[in-house]
Every structure is written in C-alpha cells, then in structure tokens.
C-alpha positions as CSV (number, residue, x, y, z in Angstrom):
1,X,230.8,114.2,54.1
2,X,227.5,114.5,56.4
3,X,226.9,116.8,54.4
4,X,227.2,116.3,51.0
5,X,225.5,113.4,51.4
6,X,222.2,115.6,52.8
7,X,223.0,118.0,50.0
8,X,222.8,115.1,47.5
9,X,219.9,113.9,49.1
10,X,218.3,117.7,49.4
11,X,219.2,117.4,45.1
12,X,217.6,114.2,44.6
13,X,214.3,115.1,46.3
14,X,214.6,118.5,44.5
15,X,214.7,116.9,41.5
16,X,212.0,114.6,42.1
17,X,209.5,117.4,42.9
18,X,210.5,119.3,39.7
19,X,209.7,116.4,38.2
20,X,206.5,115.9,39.5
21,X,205.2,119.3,39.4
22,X,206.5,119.3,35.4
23,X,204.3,116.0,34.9
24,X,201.1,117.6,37.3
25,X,201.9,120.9,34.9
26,X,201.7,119.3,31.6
27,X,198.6,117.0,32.7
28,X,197.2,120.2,33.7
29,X,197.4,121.8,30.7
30,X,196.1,118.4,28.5
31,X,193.1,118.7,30.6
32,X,191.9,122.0,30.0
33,X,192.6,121.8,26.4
34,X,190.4,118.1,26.5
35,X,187.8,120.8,28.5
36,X,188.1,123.1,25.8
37,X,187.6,120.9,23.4
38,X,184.8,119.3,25.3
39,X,182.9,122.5,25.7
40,X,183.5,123.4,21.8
41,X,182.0,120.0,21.0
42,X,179.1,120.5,23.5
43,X,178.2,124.1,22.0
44,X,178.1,122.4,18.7
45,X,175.7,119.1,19.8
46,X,173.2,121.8,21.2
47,X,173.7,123.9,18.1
48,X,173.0,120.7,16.6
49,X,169.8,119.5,18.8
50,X,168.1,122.8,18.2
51,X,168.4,122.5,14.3
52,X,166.8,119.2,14.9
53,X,164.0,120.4,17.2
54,X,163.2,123.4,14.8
55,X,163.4,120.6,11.9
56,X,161.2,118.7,14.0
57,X,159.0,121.3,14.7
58,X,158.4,122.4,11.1
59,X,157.6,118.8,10.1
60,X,155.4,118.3,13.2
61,X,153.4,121.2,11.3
62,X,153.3,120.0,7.9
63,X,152.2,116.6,9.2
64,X,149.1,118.3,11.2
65,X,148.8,120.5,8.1
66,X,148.3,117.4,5.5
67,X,146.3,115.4,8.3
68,X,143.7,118.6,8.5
69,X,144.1,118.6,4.6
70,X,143.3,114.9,3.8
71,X,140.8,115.3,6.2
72,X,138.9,118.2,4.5
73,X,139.3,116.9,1.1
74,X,137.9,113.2,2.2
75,X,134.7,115.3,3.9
76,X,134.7,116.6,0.5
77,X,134.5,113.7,-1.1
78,X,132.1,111.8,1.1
79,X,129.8,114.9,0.2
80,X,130.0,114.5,-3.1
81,X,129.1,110.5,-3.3
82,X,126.0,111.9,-0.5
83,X,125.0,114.4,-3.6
84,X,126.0,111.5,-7.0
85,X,124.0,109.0,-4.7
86,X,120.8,111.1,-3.9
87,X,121.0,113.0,-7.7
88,X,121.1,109.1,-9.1
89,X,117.9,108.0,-7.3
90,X,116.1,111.7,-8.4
91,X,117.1,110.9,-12.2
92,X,115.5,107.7,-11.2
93,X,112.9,109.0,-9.8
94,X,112.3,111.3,-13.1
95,X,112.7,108.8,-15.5
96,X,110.3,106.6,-14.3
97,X,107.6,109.4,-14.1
98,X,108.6,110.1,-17.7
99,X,107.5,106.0,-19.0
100,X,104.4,106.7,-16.7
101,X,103.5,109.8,-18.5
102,X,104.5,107.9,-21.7
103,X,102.1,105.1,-20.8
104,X,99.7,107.5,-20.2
105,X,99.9,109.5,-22.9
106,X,99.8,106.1,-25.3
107,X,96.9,105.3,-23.1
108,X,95.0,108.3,-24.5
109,X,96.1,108.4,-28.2
C-alpha cells in the first residue's frame, strides 16, 4: 500500500509537470507568433517612415525651390519699379524740355 500510494503520488506530480510544460509550450508558441507579428508590423512602420522621409524630402525641395523662385521673381519686380520709376522722371524730364523749347520757340515767332 506504501507503494501505491508513492505511485499515486509519482502520477500526480507527473501529471502536474505535463501540465505545466503543456501551458510553458503553448505560451511559448503565442509568443513567438506575437514576435512574428511584432517584427511584421515593425518592417511595415520603417517601410512606412522611409515613404515619409522621401515625401518629406521631395517637399523639403519644392519648398526651397518656390522660396528661390519667389525670390527671383520679387528681384524681378523690384527691378522693374527701379526702371518705371527712373523712365517716369526722364519722361518728365523730356516733357518739360519740350514746354521750354515751346516757350522758346513762341518767344521767337
């Protein structure tokens, strides 16, 4: 009966450490499919961040692009007002040498 009862007991922790080693298997096995699935995610976040650094990147561009553009065309500009300005005071200028020369040629008639 000594030893039944150790057999029995032998059983019971046998069972018990099937049990456990079934329960560490299975949480085994969850974890590398949630590491799996971790590193699938991951790959697509960086796939994700470089799209949006190259996005970035090609806007950055444009940006300096439009800035050197605006730029350029507002030097442009400004030139032109320098040129109307200065071609308005020489038309000026002209037209009152013009009355003189009128007056003067009144003058002599």
């Amino acid at each position: 009966s000594d030893v039944k009862a150790k057999l029995a007991q032998q059983k019971n922790l046998y069972e018990s450490v099937r049990t456990d080693r079934n329960l560490y298997s299975k949480n085994y096995i969850e974890s590398q499919d949630e590491i799996v699935d971790m590193k699938r995610k991951f790959k697509l976040m960086t796939h994700q961040i470089d799209q949006l650094r190259e996005e970035i990147k090609e806007k950055d561009q444009e940006l300096n692009k439009n800035h050197f553009d605006y730029h350029r065309v507002n030097k442009t500009s400004e030139l032109c007002k320098e040129k109307l300005v200065r071609a308005e005071a020489r038309q000026a200028q002209l037209q009152a040498n013009v009355g003189q020369q009128r007056n003067s040629i009144k003058k002599l008639e």
